[in-house]
TIMI-2910 file (N, C-alpha, C, CB; in pm, 1 decimal, decimal comma, always signed):
<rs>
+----------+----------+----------+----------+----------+----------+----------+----------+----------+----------+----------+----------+------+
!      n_x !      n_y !      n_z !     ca_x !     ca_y !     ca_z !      c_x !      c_y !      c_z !     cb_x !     cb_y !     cb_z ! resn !
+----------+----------+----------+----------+----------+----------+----------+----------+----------+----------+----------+----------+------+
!    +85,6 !   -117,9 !     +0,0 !     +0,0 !     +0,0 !     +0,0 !    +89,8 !   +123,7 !     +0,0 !    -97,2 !     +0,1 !   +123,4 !  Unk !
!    +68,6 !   +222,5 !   -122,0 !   +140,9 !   +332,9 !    -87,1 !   +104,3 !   +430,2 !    +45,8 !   +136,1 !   +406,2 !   -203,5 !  Unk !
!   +215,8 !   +494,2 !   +122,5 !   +188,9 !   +563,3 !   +208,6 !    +97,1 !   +700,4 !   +179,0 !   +303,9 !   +579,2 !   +258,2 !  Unk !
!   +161,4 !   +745,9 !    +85,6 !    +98,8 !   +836,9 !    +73,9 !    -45,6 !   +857,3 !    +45,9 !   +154,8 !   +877,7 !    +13,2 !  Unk !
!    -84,5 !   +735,2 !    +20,8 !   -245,7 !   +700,0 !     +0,4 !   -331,1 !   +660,5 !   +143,2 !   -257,0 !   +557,0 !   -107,9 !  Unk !
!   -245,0 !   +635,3 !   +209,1 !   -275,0 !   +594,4 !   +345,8 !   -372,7 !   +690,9 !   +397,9 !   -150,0 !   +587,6 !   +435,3 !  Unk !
!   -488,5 !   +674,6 !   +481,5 !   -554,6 !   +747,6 !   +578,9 !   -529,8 !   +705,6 !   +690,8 !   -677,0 !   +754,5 !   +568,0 !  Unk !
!   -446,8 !   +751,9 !   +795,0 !   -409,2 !   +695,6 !   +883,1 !   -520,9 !   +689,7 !  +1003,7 !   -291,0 !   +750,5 !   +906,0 !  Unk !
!   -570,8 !   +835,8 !   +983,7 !   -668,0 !   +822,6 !  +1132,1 !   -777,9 !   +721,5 !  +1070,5 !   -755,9 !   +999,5 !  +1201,0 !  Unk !
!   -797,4 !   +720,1 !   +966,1 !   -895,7 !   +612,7 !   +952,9 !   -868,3 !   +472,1 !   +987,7 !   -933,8 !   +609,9 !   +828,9 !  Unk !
!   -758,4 !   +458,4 !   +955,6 !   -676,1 !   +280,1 !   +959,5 !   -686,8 !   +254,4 !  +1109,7 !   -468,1 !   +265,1 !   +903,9 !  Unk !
!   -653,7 !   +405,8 !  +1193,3 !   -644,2 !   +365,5 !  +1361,4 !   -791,3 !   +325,6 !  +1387,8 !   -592,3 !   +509,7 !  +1479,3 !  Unk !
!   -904,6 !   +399,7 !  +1353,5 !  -1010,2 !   +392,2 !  +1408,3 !  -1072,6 !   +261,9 !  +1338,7 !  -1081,1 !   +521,1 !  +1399,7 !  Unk !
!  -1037,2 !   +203,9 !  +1220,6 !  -1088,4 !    +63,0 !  +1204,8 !   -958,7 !    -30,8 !  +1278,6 !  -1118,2 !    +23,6 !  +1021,4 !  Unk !
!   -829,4 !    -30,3 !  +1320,3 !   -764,6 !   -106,3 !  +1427,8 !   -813,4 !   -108,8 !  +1521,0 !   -661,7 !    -82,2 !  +1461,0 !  Unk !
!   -893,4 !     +1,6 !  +1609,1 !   -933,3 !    +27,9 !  +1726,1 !  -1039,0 !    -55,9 !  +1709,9 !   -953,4 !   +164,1 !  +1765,7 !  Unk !
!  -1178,3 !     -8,2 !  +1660,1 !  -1247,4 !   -138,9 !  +1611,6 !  -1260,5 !   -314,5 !  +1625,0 !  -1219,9 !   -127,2 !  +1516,1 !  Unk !
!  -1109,1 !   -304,6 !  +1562,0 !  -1094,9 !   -446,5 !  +1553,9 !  -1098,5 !   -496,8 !  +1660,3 !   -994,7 !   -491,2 !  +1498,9 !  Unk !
!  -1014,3 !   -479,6 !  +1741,1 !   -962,7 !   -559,5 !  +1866,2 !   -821,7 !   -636,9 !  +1912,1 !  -1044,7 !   -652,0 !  +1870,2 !  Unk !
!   -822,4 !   -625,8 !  +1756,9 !   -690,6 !   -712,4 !  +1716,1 !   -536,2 !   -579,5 !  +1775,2 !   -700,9 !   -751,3 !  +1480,9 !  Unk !
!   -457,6 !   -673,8 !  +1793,2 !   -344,1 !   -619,9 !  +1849,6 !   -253,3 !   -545,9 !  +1711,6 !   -261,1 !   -750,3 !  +1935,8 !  Unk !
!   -178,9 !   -422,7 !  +1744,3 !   -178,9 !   -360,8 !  +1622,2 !    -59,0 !   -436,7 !  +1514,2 !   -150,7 !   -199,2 !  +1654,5 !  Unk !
!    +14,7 !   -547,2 !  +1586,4 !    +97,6 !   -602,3 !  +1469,0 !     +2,3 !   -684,1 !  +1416,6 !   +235,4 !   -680,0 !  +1500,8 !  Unk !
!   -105,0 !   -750,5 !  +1433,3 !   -189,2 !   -808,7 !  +1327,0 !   -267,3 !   -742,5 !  +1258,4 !   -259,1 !   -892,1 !  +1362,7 !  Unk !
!   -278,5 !   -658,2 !  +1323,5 !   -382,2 !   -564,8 !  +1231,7 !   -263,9 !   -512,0 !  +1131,3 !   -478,7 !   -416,3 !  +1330,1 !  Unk !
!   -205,0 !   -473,5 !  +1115,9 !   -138,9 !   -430,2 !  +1037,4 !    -42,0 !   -534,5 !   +930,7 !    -79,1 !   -346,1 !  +1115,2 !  Unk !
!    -37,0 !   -698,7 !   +968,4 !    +25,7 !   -739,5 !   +876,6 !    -82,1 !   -799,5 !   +809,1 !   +135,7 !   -812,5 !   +908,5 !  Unk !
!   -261,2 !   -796,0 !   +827,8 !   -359,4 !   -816,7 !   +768,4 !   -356,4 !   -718,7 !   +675,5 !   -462,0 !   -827,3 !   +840,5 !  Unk !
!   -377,9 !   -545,3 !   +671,5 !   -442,4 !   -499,4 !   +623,2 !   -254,7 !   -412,7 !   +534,2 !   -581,1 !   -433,9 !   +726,8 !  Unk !
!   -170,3 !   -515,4 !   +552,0 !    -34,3 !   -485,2 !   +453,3 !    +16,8 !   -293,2 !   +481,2 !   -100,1 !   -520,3 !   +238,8 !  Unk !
!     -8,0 !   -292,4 !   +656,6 !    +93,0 !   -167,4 !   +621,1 !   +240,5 !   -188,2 !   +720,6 !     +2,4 !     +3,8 !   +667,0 !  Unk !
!   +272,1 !   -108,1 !   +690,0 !   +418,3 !    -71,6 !   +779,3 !   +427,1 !    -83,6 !   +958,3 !   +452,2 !   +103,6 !   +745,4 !  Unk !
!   +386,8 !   -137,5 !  +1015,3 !   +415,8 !   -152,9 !  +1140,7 !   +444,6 !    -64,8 !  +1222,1 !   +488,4 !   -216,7 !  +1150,5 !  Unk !
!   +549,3 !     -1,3 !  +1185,0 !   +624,4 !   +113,2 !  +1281,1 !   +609,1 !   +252,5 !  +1230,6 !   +787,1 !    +89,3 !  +1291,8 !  Unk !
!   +526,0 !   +248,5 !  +1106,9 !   +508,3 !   +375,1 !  +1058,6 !   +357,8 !   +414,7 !  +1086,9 !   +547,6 !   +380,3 !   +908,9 !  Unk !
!   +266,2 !   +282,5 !  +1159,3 !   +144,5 !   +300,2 !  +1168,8 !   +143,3 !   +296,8 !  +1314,0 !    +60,9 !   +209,1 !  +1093,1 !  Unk !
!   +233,3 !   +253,6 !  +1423,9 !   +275,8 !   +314,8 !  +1557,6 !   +255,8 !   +447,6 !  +1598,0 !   +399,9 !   +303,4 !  +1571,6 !  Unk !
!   +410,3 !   +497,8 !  +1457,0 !   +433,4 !   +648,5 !  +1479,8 !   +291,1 !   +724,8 !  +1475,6 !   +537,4 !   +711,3 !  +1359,8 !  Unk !
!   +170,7 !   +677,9 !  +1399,1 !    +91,8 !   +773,8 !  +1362,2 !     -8,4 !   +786,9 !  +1495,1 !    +24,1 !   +738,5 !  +1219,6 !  Unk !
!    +13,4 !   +665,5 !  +1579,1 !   -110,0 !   +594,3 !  +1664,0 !    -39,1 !   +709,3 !  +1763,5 !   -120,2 !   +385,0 !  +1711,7 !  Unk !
!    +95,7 !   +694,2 !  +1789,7 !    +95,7 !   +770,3 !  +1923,1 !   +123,4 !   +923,9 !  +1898,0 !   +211,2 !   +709,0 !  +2024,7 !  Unk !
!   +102,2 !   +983,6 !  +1726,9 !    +79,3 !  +1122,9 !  +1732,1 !     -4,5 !  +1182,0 !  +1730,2 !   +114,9 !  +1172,9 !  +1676,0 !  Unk !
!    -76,1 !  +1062,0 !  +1719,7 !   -310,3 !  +1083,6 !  +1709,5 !   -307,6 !  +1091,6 !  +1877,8 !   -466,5 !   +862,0 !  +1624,0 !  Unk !
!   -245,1 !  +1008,7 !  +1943,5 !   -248,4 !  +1010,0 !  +2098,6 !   -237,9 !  +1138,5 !  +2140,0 !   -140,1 !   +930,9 !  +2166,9 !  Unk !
!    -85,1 !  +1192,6 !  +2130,9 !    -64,9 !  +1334,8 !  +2183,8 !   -176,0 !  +1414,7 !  +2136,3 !    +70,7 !  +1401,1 !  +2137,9 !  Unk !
!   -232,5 !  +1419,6 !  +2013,3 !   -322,5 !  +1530,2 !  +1994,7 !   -433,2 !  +1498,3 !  +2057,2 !   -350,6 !  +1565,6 !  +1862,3 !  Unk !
!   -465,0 !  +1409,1 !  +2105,2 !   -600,7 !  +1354,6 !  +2185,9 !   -548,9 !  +1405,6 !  +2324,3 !   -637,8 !  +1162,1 !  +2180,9 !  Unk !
!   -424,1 !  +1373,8 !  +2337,9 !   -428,7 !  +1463,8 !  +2500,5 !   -371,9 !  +1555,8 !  +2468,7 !   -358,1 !  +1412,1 !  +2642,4 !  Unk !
!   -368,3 !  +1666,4 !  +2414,4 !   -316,4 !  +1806,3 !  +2398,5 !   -143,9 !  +1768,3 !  +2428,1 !   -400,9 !  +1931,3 !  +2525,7 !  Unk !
!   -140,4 !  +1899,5 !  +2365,3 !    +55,5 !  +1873,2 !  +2358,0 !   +146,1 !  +1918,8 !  +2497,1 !   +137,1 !  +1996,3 !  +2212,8 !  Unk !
!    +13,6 !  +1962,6 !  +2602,0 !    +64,0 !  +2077,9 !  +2692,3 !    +67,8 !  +2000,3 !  +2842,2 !    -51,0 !  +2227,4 !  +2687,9 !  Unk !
!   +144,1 !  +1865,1 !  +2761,6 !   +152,1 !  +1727,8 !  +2940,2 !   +265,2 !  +1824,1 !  +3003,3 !   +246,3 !  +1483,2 !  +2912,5 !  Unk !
!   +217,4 !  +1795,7 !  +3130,0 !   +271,0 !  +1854,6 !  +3230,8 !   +416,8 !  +1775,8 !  +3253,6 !   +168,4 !  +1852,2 !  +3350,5 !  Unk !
!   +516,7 !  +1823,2 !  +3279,4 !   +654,2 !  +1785,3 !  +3301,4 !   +636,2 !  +1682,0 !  +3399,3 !   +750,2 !  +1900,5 !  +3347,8 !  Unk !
!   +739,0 !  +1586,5 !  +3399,4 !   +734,2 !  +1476,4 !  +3536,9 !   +883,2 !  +1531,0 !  +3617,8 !   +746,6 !  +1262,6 !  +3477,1 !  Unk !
!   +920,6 !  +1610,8 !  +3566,8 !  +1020,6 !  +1688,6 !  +3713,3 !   +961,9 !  +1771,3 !  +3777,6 !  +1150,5 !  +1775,6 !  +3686,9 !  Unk !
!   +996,5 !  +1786,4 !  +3888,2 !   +992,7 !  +1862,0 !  +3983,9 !  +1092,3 !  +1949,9 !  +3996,0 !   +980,5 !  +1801,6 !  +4077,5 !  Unk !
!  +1091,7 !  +2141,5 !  +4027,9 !  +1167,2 !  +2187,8 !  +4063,1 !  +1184,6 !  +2197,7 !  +4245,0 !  +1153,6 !  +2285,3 !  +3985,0 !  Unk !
!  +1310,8 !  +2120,1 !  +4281,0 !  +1358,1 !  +2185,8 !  +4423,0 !  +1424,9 !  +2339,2 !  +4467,7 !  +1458,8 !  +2097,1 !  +4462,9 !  Unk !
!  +1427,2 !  +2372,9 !  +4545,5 !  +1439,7 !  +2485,2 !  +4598,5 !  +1548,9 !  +2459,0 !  +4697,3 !  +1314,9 !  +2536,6 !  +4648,5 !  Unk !
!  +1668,1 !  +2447,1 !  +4646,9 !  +1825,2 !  +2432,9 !  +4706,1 !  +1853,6 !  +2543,1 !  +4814,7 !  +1946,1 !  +2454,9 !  +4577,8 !  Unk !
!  +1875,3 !  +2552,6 !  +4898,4 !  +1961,1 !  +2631,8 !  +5019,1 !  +2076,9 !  +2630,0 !  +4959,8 !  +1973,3 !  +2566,6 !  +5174,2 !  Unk !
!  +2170,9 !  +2761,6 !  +4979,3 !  +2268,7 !  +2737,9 !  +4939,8 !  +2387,9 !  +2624,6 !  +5027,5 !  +2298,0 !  +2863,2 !  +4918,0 !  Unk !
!  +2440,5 !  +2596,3 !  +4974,2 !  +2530,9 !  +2479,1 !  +5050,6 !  +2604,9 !  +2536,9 !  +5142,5 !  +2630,7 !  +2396,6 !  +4963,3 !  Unk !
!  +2591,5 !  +2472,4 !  +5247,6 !  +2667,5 !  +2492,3 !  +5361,6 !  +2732,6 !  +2314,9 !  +5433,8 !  +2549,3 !  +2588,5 !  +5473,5 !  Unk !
!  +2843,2 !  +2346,6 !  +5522,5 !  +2896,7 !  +2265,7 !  +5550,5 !  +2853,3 !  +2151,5 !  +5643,1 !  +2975,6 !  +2317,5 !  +5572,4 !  Unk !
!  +2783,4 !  +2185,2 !  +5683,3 !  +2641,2 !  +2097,9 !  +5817,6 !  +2546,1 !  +2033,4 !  +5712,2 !  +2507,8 !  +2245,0 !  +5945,9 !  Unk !
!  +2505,7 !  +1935,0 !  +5730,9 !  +2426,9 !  +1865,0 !  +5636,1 !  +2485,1 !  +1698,3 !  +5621,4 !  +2436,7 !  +1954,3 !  +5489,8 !  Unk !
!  +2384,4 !  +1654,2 !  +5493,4 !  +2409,0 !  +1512,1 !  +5487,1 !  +2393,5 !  +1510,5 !  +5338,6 !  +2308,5 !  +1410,5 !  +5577,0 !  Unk !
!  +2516,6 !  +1460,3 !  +5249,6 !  +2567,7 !  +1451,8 !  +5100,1 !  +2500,3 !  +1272,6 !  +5098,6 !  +2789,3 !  +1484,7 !  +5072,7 !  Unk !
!  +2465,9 !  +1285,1 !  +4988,3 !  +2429,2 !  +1173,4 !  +4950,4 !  +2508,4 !  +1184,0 !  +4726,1 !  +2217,2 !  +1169,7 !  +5000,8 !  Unk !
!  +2536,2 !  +1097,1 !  +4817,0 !  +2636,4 !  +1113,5 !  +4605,8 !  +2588,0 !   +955,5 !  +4509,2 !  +2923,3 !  +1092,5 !  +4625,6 !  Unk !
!  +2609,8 !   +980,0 !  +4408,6 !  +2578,9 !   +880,4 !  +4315,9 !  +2647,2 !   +845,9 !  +4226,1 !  +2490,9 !   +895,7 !  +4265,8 !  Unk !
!  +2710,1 !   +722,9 !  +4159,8 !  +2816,7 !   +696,8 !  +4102,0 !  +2863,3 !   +769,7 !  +3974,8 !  +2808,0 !   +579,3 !  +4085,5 !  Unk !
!  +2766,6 !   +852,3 !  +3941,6 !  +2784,6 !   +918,0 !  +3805,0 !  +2853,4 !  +1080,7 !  +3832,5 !  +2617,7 !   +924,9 !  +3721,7 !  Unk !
!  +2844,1 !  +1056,2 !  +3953,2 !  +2893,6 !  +1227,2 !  +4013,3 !  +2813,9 !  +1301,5 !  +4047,2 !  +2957,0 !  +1321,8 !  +3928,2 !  Unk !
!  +2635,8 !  +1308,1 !  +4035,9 !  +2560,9 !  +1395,8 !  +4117,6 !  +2548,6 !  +1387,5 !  +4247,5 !  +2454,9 !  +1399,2 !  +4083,9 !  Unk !
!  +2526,0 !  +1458,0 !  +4320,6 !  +2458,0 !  +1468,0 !  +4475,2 !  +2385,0 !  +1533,4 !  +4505,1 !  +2516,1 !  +1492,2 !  +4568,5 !  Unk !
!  +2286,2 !  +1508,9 !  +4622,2 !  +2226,4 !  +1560,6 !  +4696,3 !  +2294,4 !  +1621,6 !  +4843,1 !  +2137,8 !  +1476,4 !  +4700,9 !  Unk !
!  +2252,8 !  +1738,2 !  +4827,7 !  +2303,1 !  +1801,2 !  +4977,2 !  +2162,7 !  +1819,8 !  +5071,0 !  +2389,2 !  +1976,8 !  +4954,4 !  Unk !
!  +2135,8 !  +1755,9 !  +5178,2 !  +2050,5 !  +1758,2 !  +5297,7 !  +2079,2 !  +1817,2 !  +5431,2 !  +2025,7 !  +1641,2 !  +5323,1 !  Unk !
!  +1972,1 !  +1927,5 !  +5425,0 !  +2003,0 !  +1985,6 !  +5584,5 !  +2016,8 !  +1904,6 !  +5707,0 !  +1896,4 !  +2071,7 !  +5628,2 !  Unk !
!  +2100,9 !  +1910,5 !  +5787,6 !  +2155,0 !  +1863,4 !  +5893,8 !  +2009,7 !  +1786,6 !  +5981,8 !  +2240,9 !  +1995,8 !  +5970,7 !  Unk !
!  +1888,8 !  +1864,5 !  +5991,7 !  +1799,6 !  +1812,7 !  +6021,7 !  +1695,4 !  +1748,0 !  +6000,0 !  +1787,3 !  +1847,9 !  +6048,4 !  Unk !
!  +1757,2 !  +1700,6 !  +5868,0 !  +1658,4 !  +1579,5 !  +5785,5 !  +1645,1 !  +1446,3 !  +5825,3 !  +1701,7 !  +1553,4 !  +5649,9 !  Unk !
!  +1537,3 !  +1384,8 !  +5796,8 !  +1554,6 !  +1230,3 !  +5878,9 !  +1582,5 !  +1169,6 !  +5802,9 !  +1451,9 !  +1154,3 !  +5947,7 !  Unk !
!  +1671,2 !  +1061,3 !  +5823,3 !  +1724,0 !   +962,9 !  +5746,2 !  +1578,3 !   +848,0 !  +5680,1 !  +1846,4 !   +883,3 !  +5857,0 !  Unk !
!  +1470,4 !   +846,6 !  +5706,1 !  +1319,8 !   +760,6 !  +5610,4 !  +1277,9 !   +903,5 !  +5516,9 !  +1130,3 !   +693,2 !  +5753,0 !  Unk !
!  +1339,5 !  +1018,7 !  +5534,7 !  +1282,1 !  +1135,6 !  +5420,7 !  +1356,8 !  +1107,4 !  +5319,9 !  +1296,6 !  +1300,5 !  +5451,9 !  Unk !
!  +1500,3 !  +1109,2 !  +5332,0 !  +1659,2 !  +1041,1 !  +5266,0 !  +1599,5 !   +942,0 !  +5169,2 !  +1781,4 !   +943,6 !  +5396,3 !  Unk !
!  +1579,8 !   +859,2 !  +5238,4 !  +1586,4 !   +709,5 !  +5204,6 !  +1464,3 !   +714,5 !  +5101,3 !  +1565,2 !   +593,8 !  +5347,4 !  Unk !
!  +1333,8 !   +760,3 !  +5160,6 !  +1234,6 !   +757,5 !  +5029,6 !  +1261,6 !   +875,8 !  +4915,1 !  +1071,5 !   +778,9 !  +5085,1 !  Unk !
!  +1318,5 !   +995,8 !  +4956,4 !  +1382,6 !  +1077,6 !  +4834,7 !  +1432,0 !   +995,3 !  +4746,2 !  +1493,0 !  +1170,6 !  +4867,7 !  Unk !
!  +1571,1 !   +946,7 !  +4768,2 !  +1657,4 !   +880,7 !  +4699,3 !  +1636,4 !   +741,3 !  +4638,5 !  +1750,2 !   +879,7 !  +4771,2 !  Unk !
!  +1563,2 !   +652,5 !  +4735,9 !  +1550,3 !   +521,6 !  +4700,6 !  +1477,1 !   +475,4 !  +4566,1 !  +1489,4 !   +467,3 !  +4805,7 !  Unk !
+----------+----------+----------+----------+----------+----------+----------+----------+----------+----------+----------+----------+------+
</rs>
């Protein structure tokens, strides 16, 4: 099937339909696999708007001082913790 002939939102909404899992549906109805993915999860984003909320969090660092508790990680980042943090706040931060 040429692509460019392709209707994609249509192809999703008769996959959806089907039931069928999308590598069969797609080696039934002879298209590209990974090019009918790409389209499924850019129909997705536009179904949930483009404006997903970040999964970081910004912290609010104190400046570093020498009192505290460093927690380091093999790649070279760390965490610096005020002196009066509990070690189960630590532990679920980091863990």
């Amino acid at each position: 099937m040429n692509k460019d002939s392709i209707n994609f939102a249509e192809q999703v909404a008769l996959w959806k339909a089907s039931g069928e899992s999308m590598a069969a549906y797609c080696k039934e109805q002879g298209l590209n696999y990974h090019a009918f993915t790409y389209h499924v999860l850019r129909m997705r984003k536009k179904e949930t708007g483009a404006t997903a909320t970040s999964r970081f969090v910004q912290l609010k660092v104190p400046e570093k001082t020498t009192s505290g508790i460093e927690y380091h990680f093999y790649n070279g980042c760390y965490f610096v913790f005020p002196a009066g943090c509990s070690i189960q706040l630590i532990k679920s931060l980091v863990g």
